[in-house]
C-alpha positions as CSV (number, residue, x, y, z in Angstrom):
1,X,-8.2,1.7,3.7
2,X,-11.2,-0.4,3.4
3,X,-10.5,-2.1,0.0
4,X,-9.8,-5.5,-0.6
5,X,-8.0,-5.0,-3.9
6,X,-8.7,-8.4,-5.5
7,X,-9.8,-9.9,-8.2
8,X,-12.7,-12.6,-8.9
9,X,-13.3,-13.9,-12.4
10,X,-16.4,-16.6,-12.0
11,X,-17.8,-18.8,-15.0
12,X,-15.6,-16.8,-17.7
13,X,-14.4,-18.8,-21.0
14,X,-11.6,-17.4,-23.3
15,X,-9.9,-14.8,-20.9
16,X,-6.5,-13.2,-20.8
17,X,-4.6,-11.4,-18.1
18,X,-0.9,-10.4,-19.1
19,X,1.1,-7.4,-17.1
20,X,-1.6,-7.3,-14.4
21,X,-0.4,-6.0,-11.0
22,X,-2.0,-6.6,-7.8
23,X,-0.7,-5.4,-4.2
24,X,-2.1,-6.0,-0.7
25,X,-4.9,-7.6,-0.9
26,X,-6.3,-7.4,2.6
27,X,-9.2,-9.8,4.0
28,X,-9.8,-11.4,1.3
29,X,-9.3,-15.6,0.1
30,X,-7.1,-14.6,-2.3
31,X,-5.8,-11.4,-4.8
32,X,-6.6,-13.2,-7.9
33,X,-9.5,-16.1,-7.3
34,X,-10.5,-17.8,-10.9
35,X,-13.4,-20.6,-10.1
36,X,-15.4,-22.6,-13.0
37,X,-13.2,-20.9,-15.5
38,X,-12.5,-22.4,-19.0
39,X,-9.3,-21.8,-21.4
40,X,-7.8,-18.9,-18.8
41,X,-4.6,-17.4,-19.6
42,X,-2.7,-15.8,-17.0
43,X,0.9,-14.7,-17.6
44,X,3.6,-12.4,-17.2
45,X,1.6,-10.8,-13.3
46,X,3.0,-9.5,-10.3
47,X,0.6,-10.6,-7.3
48,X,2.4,-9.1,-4.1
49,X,1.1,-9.5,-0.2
50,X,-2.2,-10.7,-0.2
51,X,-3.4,-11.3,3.0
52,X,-5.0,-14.7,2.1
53,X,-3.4,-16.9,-1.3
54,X,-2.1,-14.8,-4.0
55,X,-3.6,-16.9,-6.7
56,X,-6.7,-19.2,-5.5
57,X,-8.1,-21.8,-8.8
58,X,-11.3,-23.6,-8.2
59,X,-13.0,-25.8,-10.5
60,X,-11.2,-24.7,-13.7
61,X,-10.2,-26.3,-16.9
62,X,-7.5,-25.5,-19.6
63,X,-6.4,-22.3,-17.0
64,X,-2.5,-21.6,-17.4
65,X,-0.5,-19.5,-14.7
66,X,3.0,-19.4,-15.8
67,X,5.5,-16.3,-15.6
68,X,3.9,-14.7,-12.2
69,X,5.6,-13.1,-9.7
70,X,3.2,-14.4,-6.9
71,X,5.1,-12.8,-3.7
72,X,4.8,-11.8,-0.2
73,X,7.5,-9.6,1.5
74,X,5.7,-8.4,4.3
75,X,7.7,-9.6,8.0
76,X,5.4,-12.5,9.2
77,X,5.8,-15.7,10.7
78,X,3.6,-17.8,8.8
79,X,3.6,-17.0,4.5
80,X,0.3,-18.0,2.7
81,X,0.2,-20.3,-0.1
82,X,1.2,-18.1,-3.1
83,X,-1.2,-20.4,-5.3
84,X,-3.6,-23.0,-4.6
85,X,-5.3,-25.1,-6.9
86,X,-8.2,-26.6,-5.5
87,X,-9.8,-28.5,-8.2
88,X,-9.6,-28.7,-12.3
89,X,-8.2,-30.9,-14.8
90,X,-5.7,-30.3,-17.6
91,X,-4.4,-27.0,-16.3
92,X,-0.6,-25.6,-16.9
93,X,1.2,-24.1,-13.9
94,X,4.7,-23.0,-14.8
95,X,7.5,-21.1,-14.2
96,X,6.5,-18.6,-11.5
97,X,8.6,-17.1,-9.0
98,X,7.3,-17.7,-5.1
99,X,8.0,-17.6,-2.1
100,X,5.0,-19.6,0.2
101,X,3.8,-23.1,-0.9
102,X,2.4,-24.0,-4.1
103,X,-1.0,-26.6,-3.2
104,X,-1.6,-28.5,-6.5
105,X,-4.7,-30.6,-6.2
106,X,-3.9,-34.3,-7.7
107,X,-5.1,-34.6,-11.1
108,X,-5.7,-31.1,-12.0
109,X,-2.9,-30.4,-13.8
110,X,-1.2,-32.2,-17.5
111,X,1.0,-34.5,-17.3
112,X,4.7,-32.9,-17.3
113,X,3.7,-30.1,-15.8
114,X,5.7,-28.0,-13.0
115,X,5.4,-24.9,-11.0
């Protein structure tokens, strides 16, 4: 009852994360939190109710999010942001289903890019 259930990847180069599933994240800034990562790949992820963001990025480079399922079902007024970028440069957010606000910070992600 006491778990947060999330994730935090700090200062990691040359990851992947593909099929992961995370679920209620409770009191916690996010389920999946990625800060001064390098060349991250995160695809095909189901990140469901987190009480804070479902996917925070801060201070990363070459990171791509696309394919996730980044959702929050539970009856509440106010939805989080299902992803938030708070800083980075050339990054790839793409094609993820959502259902609260996407907060892209200007200038961190390639040109033609779109979530």
């Amino acid at each position: 009852a006491d778990s947060r259930n999330g994730l935090l990847f700090s200062d990691c180069v040359d990851c992947t994360l593909t099929g992961l599933h995370i679920n209620n994240t409770l009191h916690a800034p996010a389920g999946l939190i990625l800060e001064r990562c390098r060349r991250f790949n995160v695809t095909n992820c189901s990140i469901l109710n987190c009480d804070g963001c479902g996917v925070l990025l801060r201070d990363v480079e070459h990171v791509r999010v696309s394919d996730c399922s980044i959702l929050d079902n539970r009856p509440q007024e106010k939805r989080p942001a299902s992803l938030r970028l708070i800083e980075g440069r050339n990054n790839l957010i793409a094609d993820n289903l959502v259902n609260g606000s996407v907060e892209i910070a200007p200038g961190s992600v390639q040109k033609g890019n779109s979530d």
